[in-house]
BAZA-414163 format. One record per residue (C-alpha): residue in three letters; x negated, y negated, z; residue number from 0. Coordinates in pm, 1 decimal, decimal comma. Layout:
BEGIN
 res        X        Y        Z   n
 Ala        X        Y        Z NUM
...
This chain:
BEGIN
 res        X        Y        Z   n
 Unk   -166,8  -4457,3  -2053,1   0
 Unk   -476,5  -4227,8  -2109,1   1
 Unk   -499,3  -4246,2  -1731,0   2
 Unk   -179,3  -4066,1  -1712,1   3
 Unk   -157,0  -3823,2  -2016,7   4
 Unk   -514,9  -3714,2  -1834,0   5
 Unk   -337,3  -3615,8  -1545,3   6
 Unk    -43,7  -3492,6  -1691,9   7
 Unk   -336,7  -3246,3  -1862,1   8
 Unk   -523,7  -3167,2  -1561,3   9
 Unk   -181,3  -3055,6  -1367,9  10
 Unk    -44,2  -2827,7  -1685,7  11
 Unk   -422,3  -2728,2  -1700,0  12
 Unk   -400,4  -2643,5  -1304,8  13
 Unk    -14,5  -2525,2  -1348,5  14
 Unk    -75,4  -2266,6  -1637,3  15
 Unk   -173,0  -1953,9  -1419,1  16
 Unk    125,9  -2025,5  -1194,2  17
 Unk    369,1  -2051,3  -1525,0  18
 Unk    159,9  -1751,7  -1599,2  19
 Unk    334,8  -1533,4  -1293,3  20
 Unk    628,3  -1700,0  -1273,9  21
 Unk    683,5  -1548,1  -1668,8  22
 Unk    537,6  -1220,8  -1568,2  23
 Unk    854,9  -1145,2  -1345,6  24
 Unk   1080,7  -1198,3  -1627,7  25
 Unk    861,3   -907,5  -1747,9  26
 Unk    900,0   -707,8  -1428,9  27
 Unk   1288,2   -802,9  -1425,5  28
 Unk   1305,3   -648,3  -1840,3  29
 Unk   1118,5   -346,4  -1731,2  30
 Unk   1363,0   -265,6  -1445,3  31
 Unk   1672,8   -290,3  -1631,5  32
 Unk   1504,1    -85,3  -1896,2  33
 Unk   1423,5    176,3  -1697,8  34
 Unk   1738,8    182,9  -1486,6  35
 Unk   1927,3    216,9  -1843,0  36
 Unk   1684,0    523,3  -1923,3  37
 Unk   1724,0    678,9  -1567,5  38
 Unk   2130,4    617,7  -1568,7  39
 Unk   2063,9    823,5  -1908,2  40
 Unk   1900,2   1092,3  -1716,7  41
 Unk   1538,3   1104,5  -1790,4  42
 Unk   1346,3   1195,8  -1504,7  43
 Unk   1142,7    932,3  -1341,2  44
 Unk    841,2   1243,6  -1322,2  45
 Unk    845,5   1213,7  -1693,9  46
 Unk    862,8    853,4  -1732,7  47
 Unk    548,6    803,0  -1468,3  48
 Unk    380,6   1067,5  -1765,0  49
 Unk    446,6    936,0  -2034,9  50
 Unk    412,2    571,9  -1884,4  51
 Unk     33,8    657,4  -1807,0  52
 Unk    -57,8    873,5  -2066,0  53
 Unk      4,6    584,2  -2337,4  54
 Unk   -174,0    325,7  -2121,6  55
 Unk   -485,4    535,9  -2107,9  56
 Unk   -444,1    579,2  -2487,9  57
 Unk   -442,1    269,4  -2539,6  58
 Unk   -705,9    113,1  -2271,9  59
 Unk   -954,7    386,1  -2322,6  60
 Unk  -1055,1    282,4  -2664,7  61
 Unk  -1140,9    -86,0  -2526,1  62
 Unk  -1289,5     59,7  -2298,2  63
 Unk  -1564,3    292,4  -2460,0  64
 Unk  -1625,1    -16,6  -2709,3  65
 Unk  -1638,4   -309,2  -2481,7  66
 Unk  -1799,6   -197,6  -2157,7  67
 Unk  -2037,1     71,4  -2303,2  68
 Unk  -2340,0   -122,5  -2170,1  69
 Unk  -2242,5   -245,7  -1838,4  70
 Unk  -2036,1     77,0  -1723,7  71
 Unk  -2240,7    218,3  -1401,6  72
 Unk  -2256,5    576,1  -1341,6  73
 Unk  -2011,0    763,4  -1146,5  74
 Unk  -2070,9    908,0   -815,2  75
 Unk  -1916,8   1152,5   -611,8  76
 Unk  -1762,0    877,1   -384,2  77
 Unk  -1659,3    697,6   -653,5  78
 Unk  -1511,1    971,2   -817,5  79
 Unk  -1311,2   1048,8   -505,9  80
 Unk  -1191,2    642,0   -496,2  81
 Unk  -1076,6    691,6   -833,5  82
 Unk   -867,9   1040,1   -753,6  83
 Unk   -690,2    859,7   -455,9  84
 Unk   -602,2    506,1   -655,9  85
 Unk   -413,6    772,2   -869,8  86
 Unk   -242,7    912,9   -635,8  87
 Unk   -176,1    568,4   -449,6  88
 Unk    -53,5    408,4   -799,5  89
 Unk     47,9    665,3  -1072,8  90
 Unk    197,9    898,4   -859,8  91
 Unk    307,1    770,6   -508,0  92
 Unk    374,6    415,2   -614,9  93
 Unk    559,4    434,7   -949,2  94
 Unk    753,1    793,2   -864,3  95
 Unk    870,2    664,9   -547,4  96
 Unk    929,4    335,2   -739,8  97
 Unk   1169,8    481,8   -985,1  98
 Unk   1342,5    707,8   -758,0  99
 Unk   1449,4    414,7   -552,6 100
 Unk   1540,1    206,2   -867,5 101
 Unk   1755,1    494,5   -967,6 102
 Unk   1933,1    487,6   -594,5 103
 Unk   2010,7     91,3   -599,7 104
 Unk   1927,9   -154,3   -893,8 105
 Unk   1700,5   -379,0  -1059,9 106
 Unk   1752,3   -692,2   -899,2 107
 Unk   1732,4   -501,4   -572,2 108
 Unk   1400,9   -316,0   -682,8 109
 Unk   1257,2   -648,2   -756,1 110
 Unk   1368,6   -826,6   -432,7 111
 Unk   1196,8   -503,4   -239,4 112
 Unk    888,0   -572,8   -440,7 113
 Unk    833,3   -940,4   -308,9 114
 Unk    710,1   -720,6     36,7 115
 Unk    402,8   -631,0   -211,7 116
 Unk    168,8   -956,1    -68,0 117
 Unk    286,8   -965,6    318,2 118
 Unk    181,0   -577,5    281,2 119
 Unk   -130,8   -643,6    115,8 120
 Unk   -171,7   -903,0    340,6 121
 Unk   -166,4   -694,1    683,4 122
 Unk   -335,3   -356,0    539,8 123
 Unk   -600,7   -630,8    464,2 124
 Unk   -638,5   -775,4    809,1 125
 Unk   -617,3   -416,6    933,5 126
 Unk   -927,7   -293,4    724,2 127
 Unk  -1115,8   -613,6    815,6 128
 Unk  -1121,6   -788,7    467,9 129
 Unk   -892,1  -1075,0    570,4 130
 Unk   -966,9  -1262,4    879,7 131
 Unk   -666,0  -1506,9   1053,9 132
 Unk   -751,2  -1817,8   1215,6 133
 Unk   -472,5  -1931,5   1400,8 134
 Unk   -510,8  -2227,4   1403,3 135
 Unk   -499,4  -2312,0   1071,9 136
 Unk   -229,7  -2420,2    856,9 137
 Unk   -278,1  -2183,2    592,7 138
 Unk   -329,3  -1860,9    817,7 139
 Unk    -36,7  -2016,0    966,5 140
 Unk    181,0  -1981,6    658,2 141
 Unk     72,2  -1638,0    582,8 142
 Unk    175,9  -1501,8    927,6 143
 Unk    532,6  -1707,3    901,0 144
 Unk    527,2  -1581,9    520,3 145
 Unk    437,7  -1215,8    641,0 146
 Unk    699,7  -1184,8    930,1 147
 Unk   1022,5  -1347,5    730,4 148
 Unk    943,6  -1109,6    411,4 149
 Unk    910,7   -799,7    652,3 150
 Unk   1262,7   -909,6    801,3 151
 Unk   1438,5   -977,5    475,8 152
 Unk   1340,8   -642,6    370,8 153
 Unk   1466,5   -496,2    680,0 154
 Unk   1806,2   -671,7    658,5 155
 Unk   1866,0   -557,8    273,5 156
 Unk   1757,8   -202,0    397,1 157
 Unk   2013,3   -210,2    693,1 158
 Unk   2284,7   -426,3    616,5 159
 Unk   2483,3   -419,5    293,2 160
 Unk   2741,7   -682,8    320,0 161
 Unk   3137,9   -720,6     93,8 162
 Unk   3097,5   -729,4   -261,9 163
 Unk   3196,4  -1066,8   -406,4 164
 Unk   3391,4  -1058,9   -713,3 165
 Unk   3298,8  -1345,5   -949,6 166
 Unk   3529,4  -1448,3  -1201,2 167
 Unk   3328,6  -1288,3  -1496,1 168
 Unk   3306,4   -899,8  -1313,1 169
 Unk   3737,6   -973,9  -1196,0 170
 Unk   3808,3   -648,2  -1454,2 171
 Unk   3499,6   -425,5  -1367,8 172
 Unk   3593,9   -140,1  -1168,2 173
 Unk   3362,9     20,6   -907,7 174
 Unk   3432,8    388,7   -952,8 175
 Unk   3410,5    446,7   -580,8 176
 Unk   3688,4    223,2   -549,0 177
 Unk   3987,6    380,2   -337,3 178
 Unk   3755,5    637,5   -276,4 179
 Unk   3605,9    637,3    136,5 180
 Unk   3379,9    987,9     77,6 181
 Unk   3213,3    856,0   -276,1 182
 Unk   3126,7    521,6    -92,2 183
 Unk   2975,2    672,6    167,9 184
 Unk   2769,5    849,5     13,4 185
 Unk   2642,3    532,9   -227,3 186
 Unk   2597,0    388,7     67,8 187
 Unk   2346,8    683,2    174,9 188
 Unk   2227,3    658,8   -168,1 189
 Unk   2124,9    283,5   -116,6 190
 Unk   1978,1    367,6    241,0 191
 Unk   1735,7    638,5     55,9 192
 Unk   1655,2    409,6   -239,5 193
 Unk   1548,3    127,0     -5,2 194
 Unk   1319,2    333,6    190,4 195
 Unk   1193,7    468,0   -123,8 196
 Unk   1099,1    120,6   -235,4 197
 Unk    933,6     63,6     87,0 198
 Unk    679,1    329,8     75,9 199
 Unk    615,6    286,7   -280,3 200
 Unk    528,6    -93,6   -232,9 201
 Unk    344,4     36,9     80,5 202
 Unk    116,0    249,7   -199,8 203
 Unk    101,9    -34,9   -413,8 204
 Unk    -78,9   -232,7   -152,8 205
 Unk   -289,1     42,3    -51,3 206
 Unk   -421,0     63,7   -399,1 207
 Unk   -486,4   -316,9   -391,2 208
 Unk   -692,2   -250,1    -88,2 209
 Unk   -897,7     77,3   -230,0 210
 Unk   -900,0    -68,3   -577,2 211
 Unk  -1110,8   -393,1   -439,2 212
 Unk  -1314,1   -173,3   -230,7 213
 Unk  -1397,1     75,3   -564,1 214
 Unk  -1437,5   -279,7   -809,5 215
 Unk  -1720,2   -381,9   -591,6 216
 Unk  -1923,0    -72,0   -694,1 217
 Unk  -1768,5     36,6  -1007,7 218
 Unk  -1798,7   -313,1  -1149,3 219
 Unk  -1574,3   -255,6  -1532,7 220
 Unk  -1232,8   -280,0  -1493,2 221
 Unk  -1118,6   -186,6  -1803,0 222
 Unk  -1315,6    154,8  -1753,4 223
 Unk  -1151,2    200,6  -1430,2 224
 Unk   -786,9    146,1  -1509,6 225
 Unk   -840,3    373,4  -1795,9 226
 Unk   -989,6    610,5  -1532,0 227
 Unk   -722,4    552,2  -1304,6 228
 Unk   -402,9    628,3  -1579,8 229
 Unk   -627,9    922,9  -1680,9 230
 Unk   -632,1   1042,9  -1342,0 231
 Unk   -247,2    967,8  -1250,8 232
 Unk   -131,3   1124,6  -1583,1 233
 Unk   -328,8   1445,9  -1458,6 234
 Unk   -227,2   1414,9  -1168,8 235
 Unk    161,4   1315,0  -1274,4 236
 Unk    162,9   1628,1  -1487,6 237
 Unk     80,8   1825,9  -1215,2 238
 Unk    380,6   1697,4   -991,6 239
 Unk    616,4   1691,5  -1269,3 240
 Unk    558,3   2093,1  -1343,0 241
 Unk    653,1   2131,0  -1012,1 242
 Unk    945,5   1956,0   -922,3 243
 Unk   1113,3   1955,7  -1266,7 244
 Unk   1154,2   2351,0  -1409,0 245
 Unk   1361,7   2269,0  -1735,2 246
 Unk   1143,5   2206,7  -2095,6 247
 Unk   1435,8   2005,1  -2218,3 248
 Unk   1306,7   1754,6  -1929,7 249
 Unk    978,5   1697,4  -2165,0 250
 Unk   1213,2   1572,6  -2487,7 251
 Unk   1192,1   1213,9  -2582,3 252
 Unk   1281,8   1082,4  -2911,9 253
 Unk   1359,5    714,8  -3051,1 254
 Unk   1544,0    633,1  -2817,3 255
 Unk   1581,3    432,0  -2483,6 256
 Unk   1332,4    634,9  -2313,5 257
 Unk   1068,8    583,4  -2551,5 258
 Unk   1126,9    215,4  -2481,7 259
 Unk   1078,4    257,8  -2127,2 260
 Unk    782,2    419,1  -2178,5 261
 Unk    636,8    192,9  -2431,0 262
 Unk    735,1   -125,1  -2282,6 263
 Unk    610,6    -14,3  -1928,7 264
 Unk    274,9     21,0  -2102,1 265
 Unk    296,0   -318,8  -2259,9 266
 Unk    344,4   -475,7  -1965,6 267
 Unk     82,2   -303,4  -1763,8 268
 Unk   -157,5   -411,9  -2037,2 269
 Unk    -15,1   -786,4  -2021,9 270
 Unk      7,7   -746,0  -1635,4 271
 Unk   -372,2   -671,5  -1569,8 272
 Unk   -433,7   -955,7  -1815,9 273
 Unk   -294,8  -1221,6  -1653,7 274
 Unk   -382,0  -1096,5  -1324,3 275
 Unk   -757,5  -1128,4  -1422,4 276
 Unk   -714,0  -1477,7  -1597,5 277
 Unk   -527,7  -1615,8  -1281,7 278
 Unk   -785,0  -1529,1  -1070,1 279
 Unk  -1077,8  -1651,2  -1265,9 280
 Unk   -864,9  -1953,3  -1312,4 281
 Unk   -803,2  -1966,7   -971,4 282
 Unk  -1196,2  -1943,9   -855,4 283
 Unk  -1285,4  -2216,2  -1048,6 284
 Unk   -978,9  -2455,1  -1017,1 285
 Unk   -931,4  -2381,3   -629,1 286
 Unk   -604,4  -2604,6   -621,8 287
 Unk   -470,8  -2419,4   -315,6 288
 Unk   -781,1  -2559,4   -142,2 289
């Protein structure tokens, strides 16, 4: 018996950081329909990647001051410039072209879009060198296989939208394009735009995996840097909100659902980089793909 409760704790023990992200999508899932609620409402995504950024640097900057004040390194000019484009790669590019293609389609499309995120990663990697494929083995294997059947999912949700099947729950929900050929055509343009939006901002996503590994190697305290990094992309958010959106009113945010949006974005960014960071060190030391 204590051979097999000691197993039974040395899986849950190797299990936990894969329960870990598994729960962390029903976080991404919440923060989609959350935001698609806000959007639908008609705050502007601009805004939201704002506000979004400006509370997480709030709120990570003070850890970071306290906590890393005697191992943060200096910055340098080229790490200053590393830090200008992950905002632009993340804060702006990413989560503006993000939103605008949630607003387009929906959440659970938004989230299927965003399982492109490693076969991305994955290639920009081989293409800047930091990944190397053998062939030959079974895991390279897998990643290639992996890589090419994600790419052509994507491409088939992008190009093909198939009949919409009425369950018996949604028999008395209306589409308001029904009867309507001119409206649905235009959704359907709608849903053409959002999924290429989706595309290029998990494109920027993985590009800021890429740069962000490249700038952790010499700037070597993360909590610093993604405090650095909101800083920046709220700067630089601000900047791109002033000039596509013209109206004040656009600014206005109360207690409401937009303030949730906001606020639970940042809560999960926080829990996000958390678990990211416990996975992997959980993952260096327990090796159980290996």
């Amino acid at each position: 018996m204590e051979g097999k409760g000691s197993r039974l704790s040395n899986f849950y023990q190797s299990a936990k950081p894969y329960i870990a992200m598994i729960s962390l999508q029903f976080g991404y899932a919440g923060m989609n329909i959350i935001t698609k609620v806000s959007l639908n409402r008609g705050m502007s995504h601009y805004v939201l990647v704002v506000y979004r950024h400006a509370f997480a640097t709030a709120v990570i900057a003070p850890f970071a001051i306290f906590l890393e004040r005697k191992v943060r390194p200096k910055i340098t000019f080229s790490i200053f410039m590393q830090i200008f484009v992950l905002g632009l790669l993340g804060p702006v590019i990413d989560q503006n072209f993000y939103y605008a293609g949630l607003k387009f389609t929906s959440p659970t499309f938004s989230c299927a879009m965003s399982n492109m995120l490693p076969a991305m990663t994955f290639v920009m990697a081989v293409l800047c060198g930091m990944e190397k494929v053998y062939i030959k083995k079974i895991r390279c294997q897998a990643k290639v296989i992996g890589t090419i059947i994600t790419v052509a999912g994507a491409m088939l949700m992008t190009l093909y939208k198939g009949h919409v099947i009425n369950l018996v729950w949604s028999q008395h929900v209306h589409s308001p394009t029904t009867g309507q050929p001119a409206a649905a055509g235009t959704t359907d343009k709608d849903w053409f735009k959002g999924s290429i939006l989706l595309i290029l901002a998990t494109l920027a996503w993985a590009g800021f995996f890429i740069l962000q590994n490249v700038t952790m190697r010499r700037y070597s305290a993360p909590l610093s840097l993604t405090s650095l990094v909101c800083f920046m992309g709220t700067l630089q958010s601000i900047a791109v909100t002033l000039v596509m959106e013209h109206k004040a009113s656009v600014w206005t945010i109360g207690w409401d659902m937009n303030l949730l949006a906001a606020a639970y974005a940042v809560s999960h960014l926080l829990i996000n980089g958390k678990i990211k960071n416990w996975t992997e060190f959980v993952g260096k030391n327990v090796r159980t793909f290996h």
